[in-house]
C-alpha positions in Angstrom: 18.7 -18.5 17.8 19.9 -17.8 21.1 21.5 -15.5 23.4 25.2 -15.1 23.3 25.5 -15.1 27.2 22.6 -17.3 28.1 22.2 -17.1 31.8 22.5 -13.6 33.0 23.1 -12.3 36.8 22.2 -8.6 37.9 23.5 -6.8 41.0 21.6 -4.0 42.4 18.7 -4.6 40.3 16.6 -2.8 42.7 18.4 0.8 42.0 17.1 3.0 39.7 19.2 2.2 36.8 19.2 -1.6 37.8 15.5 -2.1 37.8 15.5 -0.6 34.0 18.2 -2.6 33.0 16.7 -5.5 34.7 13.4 -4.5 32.8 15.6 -4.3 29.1 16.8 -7.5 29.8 13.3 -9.3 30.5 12.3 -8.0 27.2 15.2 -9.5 25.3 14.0 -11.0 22.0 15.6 -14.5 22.1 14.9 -14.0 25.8 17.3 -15.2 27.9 17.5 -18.9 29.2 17.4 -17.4 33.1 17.9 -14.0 34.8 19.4 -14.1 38.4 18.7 -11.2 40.5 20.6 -11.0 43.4 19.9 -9.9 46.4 20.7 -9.5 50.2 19.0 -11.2 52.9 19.0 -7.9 54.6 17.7 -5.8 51.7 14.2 -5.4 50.3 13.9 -7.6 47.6 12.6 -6.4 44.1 9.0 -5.5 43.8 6.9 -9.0 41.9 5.8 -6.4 39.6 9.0 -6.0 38.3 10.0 -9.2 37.5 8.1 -9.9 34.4 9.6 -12.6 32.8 9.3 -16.5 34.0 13.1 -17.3 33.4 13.5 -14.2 36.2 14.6 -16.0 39.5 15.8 -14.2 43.1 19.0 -15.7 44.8 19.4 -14.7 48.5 23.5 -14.1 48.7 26.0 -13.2 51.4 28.5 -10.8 49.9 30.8 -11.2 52.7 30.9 -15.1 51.6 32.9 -16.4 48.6 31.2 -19.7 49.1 27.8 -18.1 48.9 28.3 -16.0 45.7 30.4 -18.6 44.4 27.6 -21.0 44.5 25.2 -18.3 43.4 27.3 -17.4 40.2 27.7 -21.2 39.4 25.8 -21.7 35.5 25.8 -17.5 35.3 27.6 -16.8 31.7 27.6 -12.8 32.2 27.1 -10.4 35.4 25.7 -6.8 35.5 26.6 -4.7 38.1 24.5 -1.6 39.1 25.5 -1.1 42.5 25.7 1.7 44.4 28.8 4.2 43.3 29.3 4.2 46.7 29.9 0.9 46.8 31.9 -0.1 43.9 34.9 -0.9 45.7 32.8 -4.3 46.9 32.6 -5.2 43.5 36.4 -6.8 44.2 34.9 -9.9 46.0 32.4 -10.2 43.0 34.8 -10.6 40.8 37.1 -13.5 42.2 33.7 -14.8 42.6 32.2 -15.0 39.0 36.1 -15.8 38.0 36.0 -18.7 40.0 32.2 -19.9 39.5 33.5 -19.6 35.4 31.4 -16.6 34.1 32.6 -15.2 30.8 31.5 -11.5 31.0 31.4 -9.0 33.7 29.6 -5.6 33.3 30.9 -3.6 36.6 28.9 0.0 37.7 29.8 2.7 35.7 27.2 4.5 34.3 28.5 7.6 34.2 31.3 10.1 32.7 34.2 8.5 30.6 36.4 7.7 33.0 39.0 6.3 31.7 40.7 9.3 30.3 44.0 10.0 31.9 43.2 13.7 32.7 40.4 13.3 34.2 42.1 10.5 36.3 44.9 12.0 37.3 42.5 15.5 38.5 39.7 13.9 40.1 39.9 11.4 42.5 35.9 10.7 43.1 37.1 8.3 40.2 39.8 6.3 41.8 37.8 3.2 42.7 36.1 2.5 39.6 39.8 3.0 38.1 40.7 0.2 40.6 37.7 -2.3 39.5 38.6 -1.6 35.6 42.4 -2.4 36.3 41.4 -5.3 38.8 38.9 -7.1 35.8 42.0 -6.1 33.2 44.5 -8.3 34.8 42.0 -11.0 35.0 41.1 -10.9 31.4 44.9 -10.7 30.1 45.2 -14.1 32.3 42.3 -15.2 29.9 39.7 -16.0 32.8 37.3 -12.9 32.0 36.1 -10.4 29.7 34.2 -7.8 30.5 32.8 -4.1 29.0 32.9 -0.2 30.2 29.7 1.5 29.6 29.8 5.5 29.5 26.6 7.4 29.3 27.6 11.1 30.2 24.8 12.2 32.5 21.8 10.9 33.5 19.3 12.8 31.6 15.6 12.1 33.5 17.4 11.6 36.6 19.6 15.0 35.9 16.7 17.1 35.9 15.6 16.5 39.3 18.0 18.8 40.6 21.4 17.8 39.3 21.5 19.5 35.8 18.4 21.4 36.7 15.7 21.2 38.7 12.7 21.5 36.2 10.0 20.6 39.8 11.6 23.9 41.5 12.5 25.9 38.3 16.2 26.4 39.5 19.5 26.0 38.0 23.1 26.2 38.5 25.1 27.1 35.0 28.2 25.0 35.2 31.3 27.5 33.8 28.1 29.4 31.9 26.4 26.5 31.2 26.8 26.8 27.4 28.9 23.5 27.0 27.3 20.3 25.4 27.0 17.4 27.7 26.5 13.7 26.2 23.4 12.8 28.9 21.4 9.6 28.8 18.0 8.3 30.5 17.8 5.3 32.5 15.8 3.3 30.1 18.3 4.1 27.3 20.7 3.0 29.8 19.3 -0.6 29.7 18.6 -0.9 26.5 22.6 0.0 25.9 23.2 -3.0 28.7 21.1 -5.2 27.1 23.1 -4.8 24.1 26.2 -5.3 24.9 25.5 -8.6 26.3 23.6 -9.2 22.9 27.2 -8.8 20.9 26.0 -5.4 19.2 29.2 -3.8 19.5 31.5 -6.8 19.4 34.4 -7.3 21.5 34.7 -3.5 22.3 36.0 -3.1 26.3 34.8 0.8 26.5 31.6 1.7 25.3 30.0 5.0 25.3 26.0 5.9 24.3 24.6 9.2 25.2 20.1 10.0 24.0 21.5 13.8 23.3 24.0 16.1 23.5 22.8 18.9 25.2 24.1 22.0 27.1 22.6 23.4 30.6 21.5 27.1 28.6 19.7 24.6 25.9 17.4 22.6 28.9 16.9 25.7 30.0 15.3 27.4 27.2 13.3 24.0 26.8 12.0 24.0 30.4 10.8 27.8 29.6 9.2 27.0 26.9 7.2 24.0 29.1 7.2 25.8 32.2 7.4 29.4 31.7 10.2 31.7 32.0 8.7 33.0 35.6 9.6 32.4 38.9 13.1 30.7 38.3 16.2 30.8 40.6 19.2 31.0 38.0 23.0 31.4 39.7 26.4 30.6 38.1 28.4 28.3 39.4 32.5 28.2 38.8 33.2 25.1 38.6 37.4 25.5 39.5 36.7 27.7 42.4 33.9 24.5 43.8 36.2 21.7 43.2 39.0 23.9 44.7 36.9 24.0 47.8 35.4 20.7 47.6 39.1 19.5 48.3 39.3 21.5 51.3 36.5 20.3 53.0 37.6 16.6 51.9 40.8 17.4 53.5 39.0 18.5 56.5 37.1 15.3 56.5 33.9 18.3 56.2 32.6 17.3 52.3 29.0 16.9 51.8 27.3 15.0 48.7 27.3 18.7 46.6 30.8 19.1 47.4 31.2 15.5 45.3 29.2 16.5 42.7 31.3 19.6 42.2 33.9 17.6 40.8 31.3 15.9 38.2 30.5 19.7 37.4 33.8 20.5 36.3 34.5 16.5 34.3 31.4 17.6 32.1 32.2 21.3 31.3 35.9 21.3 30.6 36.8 20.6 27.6 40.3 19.1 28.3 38.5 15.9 29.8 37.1 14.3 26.6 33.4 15.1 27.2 30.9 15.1 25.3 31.3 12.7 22.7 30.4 14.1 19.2 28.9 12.4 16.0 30.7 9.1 15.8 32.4 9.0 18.8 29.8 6.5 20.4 28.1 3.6 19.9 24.3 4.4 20.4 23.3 3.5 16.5 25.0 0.1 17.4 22.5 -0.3 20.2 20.0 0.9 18.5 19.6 4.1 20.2 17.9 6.8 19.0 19.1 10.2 19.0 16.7 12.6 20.9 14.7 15.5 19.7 13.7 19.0 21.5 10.1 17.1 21.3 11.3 13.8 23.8 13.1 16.5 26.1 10.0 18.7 26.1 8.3 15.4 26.6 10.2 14.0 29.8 10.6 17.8 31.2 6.8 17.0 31.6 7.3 14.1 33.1 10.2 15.1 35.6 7.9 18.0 36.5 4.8 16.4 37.5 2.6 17.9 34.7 1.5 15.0 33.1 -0.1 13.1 36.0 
């Protein structure tokens, strides 16, 4: 048996959700025939210990060059992209690439809230350039020259309580609009696992795809980090998520936004319920990927983690 994309191209496999998708898709059982990581000349390339697979091979690449990542897509069957959010509107150029070097499958960098619902759209325009990669690869595949796939994991979970959900090292949090609203969150290595996947055919021909470890609200990780951490010695505030985004588009009016000023409008995507977050029972497709849903044990678990207690 083999792999239904064979040969297999990551972008940005250095990130932190790249190098755990890179990692998912080394341990791919029929492995794939080769993995291309690509990489700038400029950049640091990945750590040796990361690539643990023989088929695993680095490809230096000018992404101001068609003719470069042209040639370095030639023989790829499927991309993943896990670059930076901030630089998602590059992933243009990738694409006439791998159309033109004749890959199948494109996986562009989401990795985040379901964006794709027109509310949350039409509200929040943090999302307007993945909006413009999704609508870019659509009118390739309806000429019949790609396919590709959307994956949605809410929040990051592990990454999420370093600070942005809550910040389980400092023992503060922010409740978003009361924080008692159930966000569909993810860890990174789920996150691979879910890439890995898709490219296997788990979920068929499906275009959006959306996998979440838990649903969980703020008030809930709280009482969990408590009960690992103590209830001492914790900075709790409230945080209204309408009244930040209102003056999050001030300052980005003023050209004066910062990177919490960005995040206020994730705050308000997750909370309100009119934007189609979470997604309940059966509304994802993490038993396809063979996800597991996880228990108050794993969170306690990786609270530990996150924290530092379990060095």
């Amino acid at each position: 048996m083999s792999q239904r994309f064979p040969s297999v191209a990551i972008i940005g496999a250095t990130g932190n959700v790249g190098r755990l998708i890179l990692a998912a898709l080394q341990s791919a059982t029929p492995p794939f025939e080769r993995i291309t990581v690509l990489t700038r000349s400029s950049s640091t390339p990945p750590d040796p210990s990361l690539l643990t697979n023989p088929n695993t091979h680095i490809v230096t690449v000018d992404y101001t060059s068609r003719d470069s990542l042209v040639s370095a897509l030639h023989g790829v069957d499927a991309v993943v992209s896990a670059i930076a959010t901030q630089s998602v509107d590059t992933q243009k150029q990738i694409i006439d690439a791998a159309v033109e070097a004749g890959v199948r499958f494109f996986i562009p960098s989401e990795f985040g809230l379901a964006n794709t619902h027109p509310l949350l759209r039409r509200d929040f325009p943090i999302f307007e350039d993945k909006a413009v990669i999704q609508e870019y690869l659509e009118q390739y595949r309806l000429q019949g020259k790609i396919d590709y796939a959307l994956i949605f994991v809410g929040l990051f979970l592990d990454w999420g309580m370093d600070g942005f959900v809550i910040d389980v090292r400092n023992k503060k949090v922010g409740f978003w609009d009361g924080g008692e609203r159930p966000i569909s969150m993810t860890t990174m290595g789920s996150i691979g696992v879910a890439v890995r996947g898709v490219l296997e055919g788990k979920v068929g021909s499906q275009r959006e795809v959306r996998v979440k470890d838990v649903n969980i609200s703020q008030r809930r990780l709280f009482e969990l980090a408590c009960e690992v951490l103590g209830s001492d010695g914790w900075e709790v505030r409230d945080v209204d998520t309408l009244e930040a985004i209102k003056t999050a588009q001030r300052k980005m009016e003023e050209g004066t936004a910062e990177l919490d000023d960005i995040y206020a409008f994730v705050y308000r995507a997750s909370t309100a319920p009119q934007y189609g977050q979470p997604w309940g029972d059966g509304e994802d497709d993490s038993e396809k990927l063979e996800l597991r849903v996880w228990t108050d044990d794993d969170i306690r678990r990786l609270i530990r983690e996150v924290a530092g207690l379990d060095k």
